[in-house]
N, C-alpha and C positions, 0 to 999 in steps of 0.2 A: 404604519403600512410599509413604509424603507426599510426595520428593523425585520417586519415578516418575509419579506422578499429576500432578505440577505442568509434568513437564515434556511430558508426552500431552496436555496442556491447553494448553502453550504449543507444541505441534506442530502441532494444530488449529489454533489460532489464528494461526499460520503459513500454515497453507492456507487461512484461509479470510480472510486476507490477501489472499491472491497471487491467490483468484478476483473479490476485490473488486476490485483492481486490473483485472484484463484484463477485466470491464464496465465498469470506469471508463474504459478505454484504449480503448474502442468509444465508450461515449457522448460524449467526447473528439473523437473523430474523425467521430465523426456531425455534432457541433455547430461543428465544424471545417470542414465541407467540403460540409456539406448545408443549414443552417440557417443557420451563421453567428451565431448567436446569444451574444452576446461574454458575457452575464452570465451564461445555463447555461455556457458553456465555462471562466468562471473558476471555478464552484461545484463542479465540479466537479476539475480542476485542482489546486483546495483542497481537497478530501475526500483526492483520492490521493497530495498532499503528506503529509496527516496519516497515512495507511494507512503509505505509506513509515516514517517518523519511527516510528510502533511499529513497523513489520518491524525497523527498524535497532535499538528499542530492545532487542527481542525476541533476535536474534540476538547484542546483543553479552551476554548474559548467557553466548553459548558460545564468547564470547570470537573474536567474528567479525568483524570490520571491515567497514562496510558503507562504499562510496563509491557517491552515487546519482549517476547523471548527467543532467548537467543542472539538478542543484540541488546547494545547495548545505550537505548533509545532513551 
């Protein structure tokens, strides 16, 4: 029962990952292409690096191989 719980918890946190990322992947291109604003564009940049790096930690607990692209994860 503790092992199903842990891993509901780390399924959430999977998704709530992946929607972190695709606002990040907008305001990315917002600051990309509208603003231009190099310092929001690396802070952020850097949050979705970090999002990554747990997704990847996340997943290899089920024994997943993550390769991100574009970095070097």
């Amino acid at each position: 029962m503790a092992e199903d719980k842990l891993i509901d918890e780390e399924l959430a946190r999977v998704l709530d990952i992946l929607e972190q990322i695709k606002e990040l992947n907008r305001m990315i291109d917002r600051h990309k292409f509208q603003s231009q604003d190099e310092f929001m564009l690396r802070q952020y940049e850097d949050m979705k690096e970090r999002f990554l790096e747990e997704l990847k930690d996340i997943l290899q607990a089920f024994e997943i191989e993550v390769k991100i692209k574009g970095h070097a994860a």
